[in-house]
N, C-alpha and C positions, 0 to 999 in steps of 0.2 A: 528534420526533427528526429530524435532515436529516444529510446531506452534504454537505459543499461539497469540489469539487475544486482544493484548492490549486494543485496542479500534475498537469497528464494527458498530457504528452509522453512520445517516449521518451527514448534516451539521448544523441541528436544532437539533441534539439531543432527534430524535424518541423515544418515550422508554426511558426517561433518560442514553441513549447508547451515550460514548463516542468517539472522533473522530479517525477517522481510524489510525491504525496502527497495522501492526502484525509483529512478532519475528519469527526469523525461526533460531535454533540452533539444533549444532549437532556435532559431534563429530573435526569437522574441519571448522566450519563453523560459524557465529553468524551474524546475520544483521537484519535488519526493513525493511521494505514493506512500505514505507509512514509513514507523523509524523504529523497527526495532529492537532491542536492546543493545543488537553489536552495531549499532549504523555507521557509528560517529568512527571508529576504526575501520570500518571498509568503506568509508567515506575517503577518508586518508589514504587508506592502500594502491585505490583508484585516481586518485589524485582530484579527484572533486572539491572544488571549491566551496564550502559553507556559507562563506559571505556573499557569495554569486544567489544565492536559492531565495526566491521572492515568495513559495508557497512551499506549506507541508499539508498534505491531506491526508486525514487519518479515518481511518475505516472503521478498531475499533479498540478497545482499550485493556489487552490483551498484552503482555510484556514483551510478545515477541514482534508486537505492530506499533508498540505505542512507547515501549519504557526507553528508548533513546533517547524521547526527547532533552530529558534531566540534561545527561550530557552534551548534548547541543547547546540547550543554553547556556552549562557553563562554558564549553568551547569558546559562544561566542562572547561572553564574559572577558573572556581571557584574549582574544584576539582583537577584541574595543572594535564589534562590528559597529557597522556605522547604516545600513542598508536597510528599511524595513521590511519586516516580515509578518507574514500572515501565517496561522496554523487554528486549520480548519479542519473539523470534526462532527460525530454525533453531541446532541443534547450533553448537557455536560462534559464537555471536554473543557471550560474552565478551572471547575472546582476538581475535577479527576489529576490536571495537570501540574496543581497546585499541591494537591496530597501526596501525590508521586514525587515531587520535587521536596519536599520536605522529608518524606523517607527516606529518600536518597542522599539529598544533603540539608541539614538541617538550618534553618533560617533562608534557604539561596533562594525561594517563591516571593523575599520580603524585599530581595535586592533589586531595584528598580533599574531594567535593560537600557542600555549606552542607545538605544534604538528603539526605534515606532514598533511596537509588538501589538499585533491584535490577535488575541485568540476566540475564533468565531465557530460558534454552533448552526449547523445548516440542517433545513429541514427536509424531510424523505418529500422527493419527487419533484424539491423547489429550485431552481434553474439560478445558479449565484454564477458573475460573471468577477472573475478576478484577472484583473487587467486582459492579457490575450488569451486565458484561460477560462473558458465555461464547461462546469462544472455541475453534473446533476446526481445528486446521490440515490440509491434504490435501499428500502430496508429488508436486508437478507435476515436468514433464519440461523444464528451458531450460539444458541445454550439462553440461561437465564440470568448471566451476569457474566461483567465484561462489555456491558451493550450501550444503549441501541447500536446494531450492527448494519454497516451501508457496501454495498457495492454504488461502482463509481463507474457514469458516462462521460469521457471527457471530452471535450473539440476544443481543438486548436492549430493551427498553420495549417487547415484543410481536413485533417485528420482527424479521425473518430477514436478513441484509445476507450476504452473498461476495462473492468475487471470488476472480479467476483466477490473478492475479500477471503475471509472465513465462514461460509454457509454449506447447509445441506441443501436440493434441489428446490428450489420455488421459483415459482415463474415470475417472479422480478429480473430474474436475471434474463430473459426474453427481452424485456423493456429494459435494461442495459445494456445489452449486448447486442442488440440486433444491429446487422449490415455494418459493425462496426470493423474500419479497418484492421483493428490488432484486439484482440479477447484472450487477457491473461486470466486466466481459470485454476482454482486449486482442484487437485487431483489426489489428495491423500490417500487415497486407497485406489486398489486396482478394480475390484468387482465386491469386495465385502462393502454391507449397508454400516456405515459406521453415522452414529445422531449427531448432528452438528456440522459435518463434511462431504464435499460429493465423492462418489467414486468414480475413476475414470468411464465406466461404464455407463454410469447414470449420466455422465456429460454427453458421453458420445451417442446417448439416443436425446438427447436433445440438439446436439449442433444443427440437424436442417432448421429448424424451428429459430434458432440466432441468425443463422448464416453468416457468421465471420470469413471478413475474406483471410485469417490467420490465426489460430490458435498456438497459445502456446502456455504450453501446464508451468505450476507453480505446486508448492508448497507440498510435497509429495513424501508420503511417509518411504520405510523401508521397502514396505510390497511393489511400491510403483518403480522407487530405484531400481531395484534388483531385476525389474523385465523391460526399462527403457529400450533396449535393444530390437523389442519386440512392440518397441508404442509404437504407432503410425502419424506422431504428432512430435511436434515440435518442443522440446522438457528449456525449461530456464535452468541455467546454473550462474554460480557467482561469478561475477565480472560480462557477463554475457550481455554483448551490444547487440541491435535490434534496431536497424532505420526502420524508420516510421513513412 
């Protein structure tokens, strides 16, 4: 099983880093971690397969996690997928995905998918298994809209995968992240308290408390690009593969 980091910026596009989304396949398994805005082109670039992906899990409803979806469905619109899919989210991720898709393109929410689509709301702390994927969301802390907000335990082919999402420090992410083999963590700042995001600093007095056997930063403003040189951790960038 691997990762690859389609996209690991945040929503300005730190770094000319695109927006979040990562791939997690493997022998039984193939889904997204979040899609968004630029996905569906660095889906393409990497030569990943759209019709192959059986799940998208979405964290939270933010453009730069969530607004690809529009274009994925047209994608597969246009390519007469045939595969079913699931896309799974917080509380309302129906009607959120339905309003977006109407912004974007106007009537395309009414055009009824060549394919089985279910889009499912999962509850904080409640253990859903989708096919060789299980999947337990945590509800993290990033602002008062845009939400409910989840970091994500996953297990699959042996392997423990989380991540943090978009939050500031709360001890949910203990209860996602512990012992897990790979802890992808945003890091948007280096040591300023910024509301809504952790900062490298504030992660790394909590890593004994997770104990990942691997971390690796995500979603990193300018201040953290600018001293990678100087992190003692492991930074995601675009296209970056990651066995599991």
């Amino acid at each position: 099983m691997q990762v690859r980091f389609v996209g690991c910026g945040d929503a300005i596009g730190s770094g000319g880093r695109l927006n979040t989304c990562f791939h997690v396949s493997g022998q039984s398994v193939n889904f997204l971690i979040d899609c968004g805005a630029t996905s569906l082109p660095a889906l393409k670039r990497y030569g990943i397969l759209r019709e192959d992906l059986d799940l998208i899990l979405i964290t939270h409803f933010h453009a730069d996690h969530f607004g690809g979806l529009p274009f994925m469905m047209l994608d597969a619109q246009f390519m007469k997928r045939k595969r079913p899919l699931v896309i799974a989210g917080p509380l309302g991720i129906d009607i959120r995905l339905t309003r977006l898709m109407e912004a974007m393109f106007e009537y395309s929410s009414a055009t009824k998918p060549n394919f089985d689509l279910q889009v499912l709301a999962l509850e904080p702390t409640v253990t859903r298994q989708f096919g060789a994927v299980t999947v337990t969301p945590f509800p993290v802390v990033h602002g008062d809209s845009g939400g409910p907000f989840f970091a994500y335990r996953i297990e699959a082919e042996g392997r423990i995968l989380a991540y943090s999402g978009d939050t500031q420090w709360t001890d949910q992410l203990v209860a996602a992240a512990h012992d897990a083999d790979l802890f992808i963590c945003e890091a948007y700042t280096y040591e300023r308290t910024v509301k809504n995001h952790i900062s490298l600093k504030a992660l790394e007095t909590h890593l004994p408390e997770i104990n990942p056997k691997r971390v690796i930063l995500t979603h990193m403003g300018d201040e953290v690009l600018h001293k990678l040189d100087t992190v003692p951790h492991m930074a995601a960038s675009d296209g970056l593969i990651v066995p599991l």
